[in-house]
N, CA, C and O atoms as CSV, one atom per row, in Angstrom:
chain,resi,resn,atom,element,x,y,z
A,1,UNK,N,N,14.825,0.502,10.908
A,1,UNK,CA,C,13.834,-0.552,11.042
A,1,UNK,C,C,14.247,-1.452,12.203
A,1,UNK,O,O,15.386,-1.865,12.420
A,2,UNK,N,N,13.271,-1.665,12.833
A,2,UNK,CA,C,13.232,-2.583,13.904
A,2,UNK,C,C,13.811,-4.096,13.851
A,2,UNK,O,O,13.751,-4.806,12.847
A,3,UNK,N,N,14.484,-4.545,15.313
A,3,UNK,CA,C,15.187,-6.037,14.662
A,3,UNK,C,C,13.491,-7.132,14.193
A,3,UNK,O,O,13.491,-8.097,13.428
A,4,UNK,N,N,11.988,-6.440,15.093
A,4,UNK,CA,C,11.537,-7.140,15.094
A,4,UNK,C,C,10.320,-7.292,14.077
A,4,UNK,O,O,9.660,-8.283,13.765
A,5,UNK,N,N,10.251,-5.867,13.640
A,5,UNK,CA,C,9.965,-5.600,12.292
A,5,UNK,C,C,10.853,-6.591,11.177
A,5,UNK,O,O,10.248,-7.584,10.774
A,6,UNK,N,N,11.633,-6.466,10.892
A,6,UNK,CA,C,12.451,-6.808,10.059
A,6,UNK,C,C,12.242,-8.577,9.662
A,6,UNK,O,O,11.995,-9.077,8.565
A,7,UNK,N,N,12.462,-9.297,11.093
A,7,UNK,CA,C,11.829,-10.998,11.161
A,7,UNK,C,C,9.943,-10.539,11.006
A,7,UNK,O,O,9.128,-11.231,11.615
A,8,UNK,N,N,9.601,-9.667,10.378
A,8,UNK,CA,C,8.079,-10.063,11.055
A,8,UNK,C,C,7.409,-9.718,9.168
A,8,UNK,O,O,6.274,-10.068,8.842
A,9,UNK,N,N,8.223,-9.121,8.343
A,9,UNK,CA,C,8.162,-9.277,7.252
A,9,UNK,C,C,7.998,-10.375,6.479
A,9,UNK,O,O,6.930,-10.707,5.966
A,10,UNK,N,N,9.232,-11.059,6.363
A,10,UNK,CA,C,9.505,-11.920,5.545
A,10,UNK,C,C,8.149,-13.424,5.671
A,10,UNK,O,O,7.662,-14.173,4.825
A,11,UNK,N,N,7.955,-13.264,7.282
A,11,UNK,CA,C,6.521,-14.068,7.446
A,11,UNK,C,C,4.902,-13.413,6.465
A,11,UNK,O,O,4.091,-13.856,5.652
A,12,UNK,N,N,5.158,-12.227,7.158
A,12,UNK,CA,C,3.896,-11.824,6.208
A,12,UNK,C,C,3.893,-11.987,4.761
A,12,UNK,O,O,3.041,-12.552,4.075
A,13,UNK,N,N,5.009,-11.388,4.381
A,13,UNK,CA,C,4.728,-11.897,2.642
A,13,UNK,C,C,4.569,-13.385,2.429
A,13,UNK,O,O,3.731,-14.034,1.804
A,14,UNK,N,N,5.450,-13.670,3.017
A,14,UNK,CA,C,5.400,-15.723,2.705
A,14,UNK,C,C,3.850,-16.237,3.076
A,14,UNK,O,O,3.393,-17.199,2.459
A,15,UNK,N,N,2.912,-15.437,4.297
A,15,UNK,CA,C,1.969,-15.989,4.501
A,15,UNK,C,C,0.726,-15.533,3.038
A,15,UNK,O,O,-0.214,-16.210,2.622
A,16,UNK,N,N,1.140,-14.365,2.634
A,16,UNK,CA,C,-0.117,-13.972,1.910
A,16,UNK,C,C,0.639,-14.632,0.083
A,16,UNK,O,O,0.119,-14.509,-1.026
A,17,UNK,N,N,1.681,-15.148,0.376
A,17,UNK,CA,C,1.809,-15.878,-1.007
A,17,UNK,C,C,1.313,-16.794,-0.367
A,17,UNK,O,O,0.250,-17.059,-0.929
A,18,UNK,N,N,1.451,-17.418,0.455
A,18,UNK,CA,C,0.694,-19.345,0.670
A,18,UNK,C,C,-0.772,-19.078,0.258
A,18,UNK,O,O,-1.449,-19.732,-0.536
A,19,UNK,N,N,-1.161,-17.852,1.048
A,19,UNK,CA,C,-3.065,-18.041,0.886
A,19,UNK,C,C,-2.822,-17.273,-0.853
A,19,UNK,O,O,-3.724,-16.494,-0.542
A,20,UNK,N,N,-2.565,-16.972,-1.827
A,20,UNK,CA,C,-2.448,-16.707,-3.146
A,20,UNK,C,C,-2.651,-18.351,-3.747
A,20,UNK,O,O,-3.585,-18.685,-4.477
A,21,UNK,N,N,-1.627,-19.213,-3.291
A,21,UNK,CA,C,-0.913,-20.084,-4.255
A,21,UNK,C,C,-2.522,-20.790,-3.929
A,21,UNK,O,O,-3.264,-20.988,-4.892
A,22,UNK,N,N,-3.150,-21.271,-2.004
A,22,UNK,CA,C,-3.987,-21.544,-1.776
A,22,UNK,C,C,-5.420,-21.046,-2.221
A,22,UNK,O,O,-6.373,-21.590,-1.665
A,23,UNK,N,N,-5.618,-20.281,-2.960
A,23,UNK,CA,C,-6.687,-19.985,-3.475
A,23,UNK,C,C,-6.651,-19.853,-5.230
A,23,UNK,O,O,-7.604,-19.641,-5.979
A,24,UNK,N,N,-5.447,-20.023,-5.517
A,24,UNK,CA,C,-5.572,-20.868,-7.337
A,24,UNK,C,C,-5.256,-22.127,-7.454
A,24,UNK,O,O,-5.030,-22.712,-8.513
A,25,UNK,N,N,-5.223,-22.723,-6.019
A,25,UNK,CA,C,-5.205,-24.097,-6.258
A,25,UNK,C,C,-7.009,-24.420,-7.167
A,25,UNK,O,O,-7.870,-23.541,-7.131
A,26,UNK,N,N,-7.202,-25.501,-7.740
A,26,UNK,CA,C,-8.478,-25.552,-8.392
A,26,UNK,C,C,-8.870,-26.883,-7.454
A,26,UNK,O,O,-8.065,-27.797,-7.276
A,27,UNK,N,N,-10.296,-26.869,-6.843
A,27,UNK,CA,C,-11.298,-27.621,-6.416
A,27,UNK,C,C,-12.466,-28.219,-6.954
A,27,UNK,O,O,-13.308,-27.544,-7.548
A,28,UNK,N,N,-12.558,-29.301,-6.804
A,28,UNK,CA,C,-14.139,-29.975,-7.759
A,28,UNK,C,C,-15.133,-28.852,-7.477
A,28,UNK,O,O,-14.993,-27.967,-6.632
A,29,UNK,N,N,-15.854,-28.971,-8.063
A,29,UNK,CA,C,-16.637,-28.314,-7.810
A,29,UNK,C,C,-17.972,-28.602,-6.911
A,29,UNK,O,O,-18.829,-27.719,-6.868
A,30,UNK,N,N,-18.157,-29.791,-6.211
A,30,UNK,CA,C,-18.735,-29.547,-5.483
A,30,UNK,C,C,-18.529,-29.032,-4.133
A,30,UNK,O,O,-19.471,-28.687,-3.418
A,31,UNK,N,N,-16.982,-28.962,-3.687
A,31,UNK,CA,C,-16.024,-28.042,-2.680
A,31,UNK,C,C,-16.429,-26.611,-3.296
A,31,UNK,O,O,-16.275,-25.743,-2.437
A,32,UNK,N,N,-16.913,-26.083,-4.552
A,32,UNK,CA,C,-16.246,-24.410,-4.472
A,32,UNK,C,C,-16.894,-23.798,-3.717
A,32,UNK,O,O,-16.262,-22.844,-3.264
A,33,UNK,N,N,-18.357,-23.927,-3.171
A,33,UNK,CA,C,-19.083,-23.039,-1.754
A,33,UNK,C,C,-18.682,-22.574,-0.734
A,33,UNK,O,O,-18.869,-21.550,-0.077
A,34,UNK,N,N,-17.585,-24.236,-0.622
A,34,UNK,CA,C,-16.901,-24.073,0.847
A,34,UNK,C,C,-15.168,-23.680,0.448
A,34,UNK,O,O,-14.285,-24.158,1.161
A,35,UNK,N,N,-14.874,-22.939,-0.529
A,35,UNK,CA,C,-13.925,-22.369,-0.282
A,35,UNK,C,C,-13.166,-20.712,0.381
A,35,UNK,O,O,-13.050,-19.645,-0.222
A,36,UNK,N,N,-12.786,-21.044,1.714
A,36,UNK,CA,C,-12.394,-19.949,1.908
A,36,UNK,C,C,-11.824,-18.874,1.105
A,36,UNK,O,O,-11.406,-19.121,-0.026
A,37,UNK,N,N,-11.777,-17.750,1.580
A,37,UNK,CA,C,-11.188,-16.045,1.005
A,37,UNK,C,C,-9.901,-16.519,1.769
A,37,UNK,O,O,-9.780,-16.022,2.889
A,38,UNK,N,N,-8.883,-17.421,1.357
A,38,UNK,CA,C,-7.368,-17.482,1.961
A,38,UNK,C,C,-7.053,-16.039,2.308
A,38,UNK,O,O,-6.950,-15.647,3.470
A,39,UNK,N,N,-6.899,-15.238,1.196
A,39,UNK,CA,C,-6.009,-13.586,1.343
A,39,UNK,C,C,-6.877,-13.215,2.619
A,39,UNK,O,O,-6.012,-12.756,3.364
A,40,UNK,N,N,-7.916,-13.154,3.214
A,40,UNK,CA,C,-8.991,-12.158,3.445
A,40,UNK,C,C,-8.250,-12.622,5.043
A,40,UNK,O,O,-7.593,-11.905,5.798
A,41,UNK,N,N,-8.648,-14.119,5.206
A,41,UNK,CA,C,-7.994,-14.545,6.121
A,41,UNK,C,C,-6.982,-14.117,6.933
A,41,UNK,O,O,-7.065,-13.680,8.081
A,42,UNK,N,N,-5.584,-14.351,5.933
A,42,UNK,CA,C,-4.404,-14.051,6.028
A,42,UNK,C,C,-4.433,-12.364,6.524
A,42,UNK,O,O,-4.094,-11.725,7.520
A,43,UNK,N,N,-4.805,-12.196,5.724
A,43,UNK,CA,C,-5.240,-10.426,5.965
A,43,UNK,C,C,-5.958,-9.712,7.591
A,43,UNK,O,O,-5.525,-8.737,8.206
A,44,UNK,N,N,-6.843,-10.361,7.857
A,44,UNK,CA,C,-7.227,-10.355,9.170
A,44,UNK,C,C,-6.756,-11.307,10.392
A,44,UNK,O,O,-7.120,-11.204,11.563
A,45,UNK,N,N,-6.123,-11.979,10.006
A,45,UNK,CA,C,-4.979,-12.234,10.946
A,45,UNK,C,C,-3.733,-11.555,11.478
A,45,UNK,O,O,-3.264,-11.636,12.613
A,46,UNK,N,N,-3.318,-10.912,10.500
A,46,UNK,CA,C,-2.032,-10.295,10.511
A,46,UNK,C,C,-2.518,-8.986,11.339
A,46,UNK,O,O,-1.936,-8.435,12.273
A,47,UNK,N,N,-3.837,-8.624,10.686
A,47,UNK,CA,C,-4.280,-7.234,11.378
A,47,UNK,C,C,-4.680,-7.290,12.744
A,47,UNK,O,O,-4.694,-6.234,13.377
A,48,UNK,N,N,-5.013,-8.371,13.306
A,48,UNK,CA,C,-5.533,-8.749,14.334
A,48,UNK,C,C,-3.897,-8.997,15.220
A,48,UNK,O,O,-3.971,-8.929,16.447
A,49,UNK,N,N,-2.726,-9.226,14.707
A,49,UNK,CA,C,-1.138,-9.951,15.489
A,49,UNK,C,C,-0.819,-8.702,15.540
A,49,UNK,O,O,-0.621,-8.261,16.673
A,50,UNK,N,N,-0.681,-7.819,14.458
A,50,UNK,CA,C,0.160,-6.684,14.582
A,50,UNK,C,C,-0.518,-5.809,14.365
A,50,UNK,O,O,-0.373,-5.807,13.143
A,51,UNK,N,N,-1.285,-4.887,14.586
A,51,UNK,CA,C,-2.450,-3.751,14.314
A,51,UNK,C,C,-1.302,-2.807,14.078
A,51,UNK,O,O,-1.402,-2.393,12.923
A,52,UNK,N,N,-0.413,-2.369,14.593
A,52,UNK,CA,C,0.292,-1.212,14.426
A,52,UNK,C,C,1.164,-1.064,13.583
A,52,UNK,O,O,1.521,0.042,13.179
A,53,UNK,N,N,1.889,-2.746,12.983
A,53,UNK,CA,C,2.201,-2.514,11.628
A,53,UNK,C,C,2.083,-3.001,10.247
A,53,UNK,O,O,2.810,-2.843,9.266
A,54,UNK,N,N,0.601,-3.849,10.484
A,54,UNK,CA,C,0.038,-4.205,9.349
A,54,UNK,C,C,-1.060,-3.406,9.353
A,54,UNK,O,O,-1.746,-3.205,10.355
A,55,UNK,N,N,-1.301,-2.842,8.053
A,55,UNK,CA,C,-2.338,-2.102,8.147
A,55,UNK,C,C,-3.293,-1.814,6.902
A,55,UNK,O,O,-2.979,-2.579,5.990
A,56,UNK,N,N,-4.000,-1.255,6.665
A,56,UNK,CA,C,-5.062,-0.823,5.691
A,56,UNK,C,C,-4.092,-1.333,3.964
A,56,UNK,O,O,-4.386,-2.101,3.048
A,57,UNK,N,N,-2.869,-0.402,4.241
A,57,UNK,CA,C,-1.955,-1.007,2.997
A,57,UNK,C,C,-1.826,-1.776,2.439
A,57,UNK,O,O,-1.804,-1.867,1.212
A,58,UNK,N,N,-1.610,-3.140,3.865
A,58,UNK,CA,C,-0.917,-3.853,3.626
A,58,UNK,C,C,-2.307,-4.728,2.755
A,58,UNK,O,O,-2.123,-5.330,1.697
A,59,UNK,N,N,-3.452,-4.650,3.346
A,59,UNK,CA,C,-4.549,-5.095,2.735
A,59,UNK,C,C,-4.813,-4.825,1.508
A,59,UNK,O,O,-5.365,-5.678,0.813
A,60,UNK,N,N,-4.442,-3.468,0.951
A,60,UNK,CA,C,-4.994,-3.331,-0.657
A,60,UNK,C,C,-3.680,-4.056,-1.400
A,60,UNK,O,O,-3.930,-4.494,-2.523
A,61,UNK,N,N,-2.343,-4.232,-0.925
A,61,UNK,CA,C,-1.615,-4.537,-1.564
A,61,UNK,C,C,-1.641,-6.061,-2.041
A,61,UNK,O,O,-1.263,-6.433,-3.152
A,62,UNK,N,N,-2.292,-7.133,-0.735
A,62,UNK,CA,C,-2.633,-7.936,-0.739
A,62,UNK,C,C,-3.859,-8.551,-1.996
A,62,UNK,O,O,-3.882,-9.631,-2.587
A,63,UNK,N,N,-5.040,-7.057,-2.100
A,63,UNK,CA,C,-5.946,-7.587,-2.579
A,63,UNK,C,C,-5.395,-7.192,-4.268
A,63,UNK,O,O,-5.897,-7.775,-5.229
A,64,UNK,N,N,-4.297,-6.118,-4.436
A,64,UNK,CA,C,-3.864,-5.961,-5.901
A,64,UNK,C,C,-3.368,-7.375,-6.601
A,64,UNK,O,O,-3.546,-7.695,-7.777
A,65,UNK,N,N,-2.520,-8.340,-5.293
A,65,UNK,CA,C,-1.647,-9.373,-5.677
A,65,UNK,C,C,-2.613,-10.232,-6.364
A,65,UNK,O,O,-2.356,-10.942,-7.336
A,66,UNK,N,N,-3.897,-10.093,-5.700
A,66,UNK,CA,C,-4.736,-11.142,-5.739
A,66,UNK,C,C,-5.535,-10.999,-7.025
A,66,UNK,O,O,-5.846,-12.028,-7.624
A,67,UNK,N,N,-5.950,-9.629,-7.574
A,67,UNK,CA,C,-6.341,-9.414,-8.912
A,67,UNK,C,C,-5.275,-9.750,-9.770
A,67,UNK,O,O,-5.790,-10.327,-10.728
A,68,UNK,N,N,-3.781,-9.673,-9.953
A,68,UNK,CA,C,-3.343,-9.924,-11.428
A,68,UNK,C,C,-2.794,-11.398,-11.423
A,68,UNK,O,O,-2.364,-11.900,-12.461
C-alpha cells in the first residue's frame, strides 16, 4: 500500500463518520426539507478527489453504514 493511500484513508472514514454523526443529528422540523444527504455528499466528493481509489465500494459501504 501506498505512503499516500495509506494518509488518504484514515480521512475518508473520519469524513463519512462526520456526515453519519451529521445526519442523526435531529432538526426542528421546519429545517427537515432543507436537510442535506451528508453521506451522498461525502460520497461524491471523495469520488470526484480520488476516482481511482474511491470507488463504487466505497459507496455501498458507506450507504450499509448508513442503514444500521
Amino acid at each position: 500500500m501506498s505512503r499516500r493511500l495509506k494518509r488518504l484513508w484514515p480521512r475518508v472514514v473520519l469524513s463519512l463518520l462526520g456526515a453519519v454523526v451529521l445526519t442523526l443529528i435531529p432538526l426542528p422540523g421546519w429545517l427537515q426539507p432543507w436537510r442535506p444527504s451528508w453521506v451522498a455528499l461525502v460520497v461524491i466528493y471523495w469520488l470526484i478527489y480520488e476516482p481511482r481509489r474511491i470507488g463504487l465500494m466505497t459507496a455501498w459501504l458507506a450507504g450499509l453504514l448508513l442503514d444500521t
